[in-house]
C-alpha positions in Angstrom: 12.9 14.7 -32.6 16.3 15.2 -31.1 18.1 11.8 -29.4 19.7 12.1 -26.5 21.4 8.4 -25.6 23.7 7.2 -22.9 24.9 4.0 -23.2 26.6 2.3 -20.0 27.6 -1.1 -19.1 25.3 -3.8 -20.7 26.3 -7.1 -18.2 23.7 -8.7 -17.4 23.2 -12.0 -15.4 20.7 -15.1 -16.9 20.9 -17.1 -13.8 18.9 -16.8 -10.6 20.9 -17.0 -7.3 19.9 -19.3 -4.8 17.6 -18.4 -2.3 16.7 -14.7 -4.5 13.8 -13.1 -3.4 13.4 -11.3 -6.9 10.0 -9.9 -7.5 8.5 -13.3 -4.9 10.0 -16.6 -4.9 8.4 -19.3 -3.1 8.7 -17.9 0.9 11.7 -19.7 2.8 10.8 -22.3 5.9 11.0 -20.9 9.2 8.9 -17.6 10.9 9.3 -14.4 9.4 10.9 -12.1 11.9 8.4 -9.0 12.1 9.6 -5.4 10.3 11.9 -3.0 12.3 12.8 0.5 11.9 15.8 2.1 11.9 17.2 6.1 12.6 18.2 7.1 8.9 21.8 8.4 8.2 20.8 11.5 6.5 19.1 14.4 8.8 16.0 12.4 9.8 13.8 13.9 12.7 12.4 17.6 11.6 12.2 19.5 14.1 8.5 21.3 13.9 7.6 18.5 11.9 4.3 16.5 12.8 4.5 13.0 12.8 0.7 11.2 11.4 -1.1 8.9 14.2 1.0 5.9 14.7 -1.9 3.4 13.5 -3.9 4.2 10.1 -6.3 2.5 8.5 -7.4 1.7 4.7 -11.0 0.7 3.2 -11.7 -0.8 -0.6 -14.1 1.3 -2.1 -14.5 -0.5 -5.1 -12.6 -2.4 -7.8 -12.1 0.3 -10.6 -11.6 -2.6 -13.4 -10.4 -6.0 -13.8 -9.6 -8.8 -16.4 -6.1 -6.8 -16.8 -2.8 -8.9 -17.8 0.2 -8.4 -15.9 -0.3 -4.8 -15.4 3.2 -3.1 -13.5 3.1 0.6 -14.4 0.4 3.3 -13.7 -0.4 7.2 -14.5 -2.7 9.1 -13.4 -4.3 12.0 -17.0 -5.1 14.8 -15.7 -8.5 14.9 -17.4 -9.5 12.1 -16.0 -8.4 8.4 -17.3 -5.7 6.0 -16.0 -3.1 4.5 -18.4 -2.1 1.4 -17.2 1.2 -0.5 -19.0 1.2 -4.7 -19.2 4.5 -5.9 -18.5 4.2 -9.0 -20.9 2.0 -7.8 -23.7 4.2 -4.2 -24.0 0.9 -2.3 -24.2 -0.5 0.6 -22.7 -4.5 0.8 -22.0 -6.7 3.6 -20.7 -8.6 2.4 -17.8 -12.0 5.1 -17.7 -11.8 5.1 -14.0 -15.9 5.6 -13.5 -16.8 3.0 -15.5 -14.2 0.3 -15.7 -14.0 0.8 -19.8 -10.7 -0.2 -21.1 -9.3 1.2 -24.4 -5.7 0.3 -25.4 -3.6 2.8 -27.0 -1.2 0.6 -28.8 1.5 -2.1 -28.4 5.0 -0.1 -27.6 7.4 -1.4 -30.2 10.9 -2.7 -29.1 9.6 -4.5 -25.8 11.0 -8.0 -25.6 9.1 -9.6 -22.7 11.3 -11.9 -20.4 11.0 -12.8 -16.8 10.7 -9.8 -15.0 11.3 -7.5 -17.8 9.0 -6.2 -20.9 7.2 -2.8 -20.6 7.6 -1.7 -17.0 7.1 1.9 -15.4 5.7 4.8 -17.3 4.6 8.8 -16.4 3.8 11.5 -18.1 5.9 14.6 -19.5 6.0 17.3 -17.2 4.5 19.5 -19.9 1.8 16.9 -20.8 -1.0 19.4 -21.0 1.3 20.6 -24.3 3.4 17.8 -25.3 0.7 14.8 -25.0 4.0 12.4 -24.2 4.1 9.3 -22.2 7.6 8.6 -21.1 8.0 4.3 -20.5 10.9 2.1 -19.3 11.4 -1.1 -20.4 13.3 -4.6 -21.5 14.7 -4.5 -25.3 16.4 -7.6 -26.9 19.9 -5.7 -25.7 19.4 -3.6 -22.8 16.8 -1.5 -20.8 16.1 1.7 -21.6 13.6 4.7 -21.5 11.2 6.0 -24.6 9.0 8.7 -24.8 5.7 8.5 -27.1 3.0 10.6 -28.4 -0.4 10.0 -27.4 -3.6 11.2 -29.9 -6.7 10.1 -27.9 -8.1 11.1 -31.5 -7.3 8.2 -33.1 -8.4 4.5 -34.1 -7.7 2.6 -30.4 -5.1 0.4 -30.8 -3.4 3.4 -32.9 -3.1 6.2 -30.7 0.7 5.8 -29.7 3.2 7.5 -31.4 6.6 5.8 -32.3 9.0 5.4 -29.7 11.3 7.8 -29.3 14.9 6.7 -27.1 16.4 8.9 -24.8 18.1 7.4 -22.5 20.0 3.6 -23.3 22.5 0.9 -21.9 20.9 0.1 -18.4 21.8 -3.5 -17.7 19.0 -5.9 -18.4 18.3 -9.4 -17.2 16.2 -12.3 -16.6 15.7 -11.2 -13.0 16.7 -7.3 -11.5 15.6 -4.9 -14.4 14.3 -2.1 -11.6 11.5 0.2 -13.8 9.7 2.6 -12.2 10.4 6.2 -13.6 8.7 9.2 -12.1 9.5 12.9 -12.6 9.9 14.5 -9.4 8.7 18.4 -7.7 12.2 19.1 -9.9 10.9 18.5 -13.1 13.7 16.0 -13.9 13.0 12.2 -14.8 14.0 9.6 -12.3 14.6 6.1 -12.6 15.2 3.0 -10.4 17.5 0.2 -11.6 18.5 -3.1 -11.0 21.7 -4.9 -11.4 20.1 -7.4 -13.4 21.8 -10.5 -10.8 25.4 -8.9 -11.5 25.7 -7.8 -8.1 28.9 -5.8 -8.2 27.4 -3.3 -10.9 25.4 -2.0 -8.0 28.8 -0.6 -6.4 30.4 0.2 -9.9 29.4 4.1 -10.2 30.0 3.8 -13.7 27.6 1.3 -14.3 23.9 2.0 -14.6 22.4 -0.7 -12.9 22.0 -0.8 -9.5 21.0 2.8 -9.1 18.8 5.5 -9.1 19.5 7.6 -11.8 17.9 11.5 -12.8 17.6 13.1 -16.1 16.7 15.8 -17.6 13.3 15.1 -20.2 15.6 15.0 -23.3 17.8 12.0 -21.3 20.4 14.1 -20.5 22.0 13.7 -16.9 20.5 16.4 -14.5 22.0 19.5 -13.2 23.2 19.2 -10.3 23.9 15.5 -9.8 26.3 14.4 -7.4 29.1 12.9 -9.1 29.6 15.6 -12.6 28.8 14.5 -16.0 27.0 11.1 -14.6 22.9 10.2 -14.4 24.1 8.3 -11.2 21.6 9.8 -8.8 22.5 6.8 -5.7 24.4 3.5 -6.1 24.6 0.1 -4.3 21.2 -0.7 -4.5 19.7 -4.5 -5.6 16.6 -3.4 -7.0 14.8 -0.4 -7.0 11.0 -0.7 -8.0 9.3 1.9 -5.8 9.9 6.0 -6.1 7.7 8.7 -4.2 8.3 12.0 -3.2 6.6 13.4 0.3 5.5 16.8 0.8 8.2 18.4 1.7 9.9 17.2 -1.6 11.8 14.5 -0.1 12.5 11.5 -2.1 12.0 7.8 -0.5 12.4 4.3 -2.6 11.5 0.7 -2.1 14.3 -1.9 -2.6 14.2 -5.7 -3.0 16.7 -7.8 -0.7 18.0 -10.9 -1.5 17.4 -13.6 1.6 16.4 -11.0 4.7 15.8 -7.8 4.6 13.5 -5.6 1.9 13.8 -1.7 2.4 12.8 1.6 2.8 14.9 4.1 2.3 15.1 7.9 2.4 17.3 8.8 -0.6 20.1 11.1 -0.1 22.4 12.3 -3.7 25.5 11.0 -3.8 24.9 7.7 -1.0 25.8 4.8 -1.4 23.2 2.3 0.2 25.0 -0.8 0.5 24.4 -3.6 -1.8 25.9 -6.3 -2.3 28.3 -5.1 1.0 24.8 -4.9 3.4 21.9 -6.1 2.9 19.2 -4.1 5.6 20.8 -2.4 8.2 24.6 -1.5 8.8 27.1 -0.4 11.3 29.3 0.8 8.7 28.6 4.7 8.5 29.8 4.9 4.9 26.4 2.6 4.0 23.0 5.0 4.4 21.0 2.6 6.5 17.3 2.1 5.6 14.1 3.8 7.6 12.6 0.6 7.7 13.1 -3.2 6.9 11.2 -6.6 6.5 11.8 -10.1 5.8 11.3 -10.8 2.4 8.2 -13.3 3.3 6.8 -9.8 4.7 7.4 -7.4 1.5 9.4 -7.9 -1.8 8.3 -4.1 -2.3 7.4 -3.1 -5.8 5.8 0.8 -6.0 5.4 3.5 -3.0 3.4 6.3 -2.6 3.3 9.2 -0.5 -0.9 9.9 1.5 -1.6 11.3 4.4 1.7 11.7 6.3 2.7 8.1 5.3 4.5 6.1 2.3 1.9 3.3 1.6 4.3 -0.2 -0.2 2.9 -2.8 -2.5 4.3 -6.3 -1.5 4.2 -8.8 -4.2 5.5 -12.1 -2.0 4.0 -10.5 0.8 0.7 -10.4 -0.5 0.2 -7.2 1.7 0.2 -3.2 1.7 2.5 -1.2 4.0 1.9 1.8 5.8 5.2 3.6 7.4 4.5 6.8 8.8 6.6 9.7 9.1 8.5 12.3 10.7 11.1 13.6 8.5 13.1 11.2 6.8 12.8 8.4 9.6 9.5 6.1 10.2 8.1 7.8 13.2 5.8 4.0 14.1 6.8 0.7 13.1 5.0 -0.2 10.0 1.5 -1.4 9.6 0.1 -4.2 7.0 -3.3 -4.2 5.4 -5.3 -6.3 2.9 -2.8 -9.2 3.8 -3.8 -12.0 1.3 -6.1 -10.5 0.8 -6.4 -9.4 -3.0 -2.7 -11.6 -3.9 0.2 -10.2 -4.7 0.5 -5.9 -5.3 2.5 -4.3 -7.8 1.5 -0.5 -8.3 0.3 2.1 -5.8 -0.2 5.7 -6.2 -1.8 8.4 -4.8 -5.2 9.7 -6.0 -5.8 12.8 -4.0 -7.1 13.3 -1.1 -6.8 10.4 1.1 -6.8 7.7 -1.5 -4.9 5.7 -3.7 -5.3 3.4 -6.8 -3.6 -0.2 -6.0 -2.5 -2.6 -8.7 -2.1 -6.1 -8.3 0.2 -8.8 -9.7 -1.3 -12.5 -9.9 -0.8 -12.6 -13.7 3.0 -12.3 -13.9 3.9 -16.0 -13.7 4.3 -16.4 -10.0 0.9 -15.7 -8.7 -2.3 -17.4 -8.4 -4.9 -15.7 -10.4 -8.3 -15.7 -9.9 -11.3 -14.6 -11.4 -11.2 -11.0 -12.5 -7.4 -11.0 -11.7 -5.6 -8.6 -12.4 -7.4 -5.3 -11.2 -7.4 -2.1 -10.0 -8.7 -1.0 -6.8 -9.4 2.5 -5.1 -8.6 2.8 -1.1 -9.4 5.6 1.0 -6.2 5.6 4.0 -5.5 7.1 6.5 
């Protein structure tokens, strides 16, 4: 199979700044000041466009499968089956989601587990139904990168994945910062959020590849059409970007970590440059695209988004909480709502299941939670 690699700046930080809100640090002392919204810079309010009732709701229909170990990414087979990636033990296991069964597919070779990095994000090729390939980012010895794998369901479990394939190299790793969540979008093309691995000013450096969101083509190629020619750089000055979703009009939104105060939500515009290290949260600064909606880190420390019923729905891992944010256009047309608040721990993965619900993942196995019994798991919602 033909390698496509771009390699890119490998710095990468080993120490944790002080007072980092990360993936969830122990909360700060002092109340949390409550989530505000905020008009985005891009073209936000649609005209025509309806805006969802300004409070939802969301009901637990049942736990889907538990006993998992530090589970981060999550895809969705179209005949049914969800693969679910483990962060420290760099495997992938299908999760049968009528009867709980798990079956892993294999351990993906090159993964070299450390603090927040080891076998993050993963989707499926566009042309799975012909392809069978499961696309996964994660933390080598050297760098971070993204691999693509065959998957035979007719083999031995344990044996079913392929060997990994590179196509795209060189994204900065660290202890802390190592973004992770890919997706392919309406597009076709593969996106990717990054993190700037604690080197802050790689987020501003548009020749670096951390601190961004990047887009590819399947091969690893940069896309057609990207803002800045030649370059995968999608966006730039972001901290952290763990959370990608697409609403339906096509519009792309992303979930970002901050440092001290604010965590975001923001509507992503090719080419912007969204702040970080500069801002943090809101700024008054026109060249800086503001987010559609902030928290205090206590609140959020936002992992994955999805896109139901008129809203994006946000996992908080230190917030021990789900987020709804509803819309109107590229702007939050209510302030945001929290469910399931300590409720189930700290949440890592959501994603849409069709109509209505999603399939949550949480987080209490990935060193700075509490597990309990039956910890980790997946749970269906229904939401509104």
């Amino acid at each position: 199979m033909q390698r496509r690699a771009v390699t890119g700046v490998l710095a990468a930080s080993l120490l944790l700044a002080a007072g980092c809100s990360s993936e969830g640090s122990p909360p700060g002392q002092g109340a949390a000041p409550s989530p505000t919204t905020a008009r985005s810079s891009s073209a936000g309010q649609a005209a025509g466009e309806a805006a969802p009732p300004a409070k939802g709701s969301v009901r637990v229909l049942r736990t889907v499968a538990e006993g998992l170990n530090s589970p981060w990414g999550l895809a969705q087979l179209p005949g049914g089956g969800l693969l679910v990636s483990s962060r420290d033990k760099a495997t992938i296991t299908r999760i049968d989601e009528k009867t709980g069964k798990k079956t892993e597919l294999g351990t993906v070779s090159g993964v070299a587990p450390e603090g927040e990095g080891g076998l993050l994000g993963i989707a499926l090729s566009p042309r799975y139904a012909s392809d069978h390939m499961i696309y996964a980012y994660f933390t080598s010895a050297s760098d971070n990168r993204i691999v693509r794998m065959l998957y035979d369901a007719r083999k031995p479990a344990g044996e079913q994945l392929g060997a990994p394939d590179t196509i795209f190299k060189g994204i900065p790793k660290g202890v802390i910062h190592n973004g992770g969540r890919i997706a392919f979008g309406p597009d076709g093309m593969l996106y990717a959020g990054t993190g700037e691995s604690g080197e802050r000013g790689l987020a501003q450096d548009k020749k670096s590849l951390g601190g961004k969101i990047l887009r590819l083509t399947p091969e690893g190629a940069p896309a057609p059409g990207n803002p800045f020619p030649g370059s995968p750089v999608y966006t730039y000055g972001h901290r952290n970007v763990q959370g990608l979703a697409w609403d339906g009009k096509q519009r792309l939104f992303a979930s970002e970590f901050g440092q001290d105060t604010w965590d975001e939500l923001n509507a992503i515009k090719p080419g912007d440059n969204y702040g970080w290290p500069v801002v943090e949260g809101r700024s008054t600064d026109p060249k800086y695209h503001n987010p559609i909606a902030q928290w205090h880190t206590d609140e959020a420390s936002p992992s994955g988004i999805a896109y139901a019923e008129g809203s994006i729905w946000m996992a908080g891992l230190r917030g021990q909480r789900l987020w709804r944010i509803p819309l109107k256009g590229t702007e939050a047309s209510a302030p945001p709502q929290a469910f399931l608040t300590d409720t189930y721990g700290r949440l890592r993965t959501v994603a849409s299941a069709g109509g209505g619900k999603l399939w949550l993942v949480t987080s209490n196995t990935d060193g700075r939670g509490s597990p309990k019994k039956g910890d980790d798991r997946i749970l269906e919602l229904e939401v509104r």
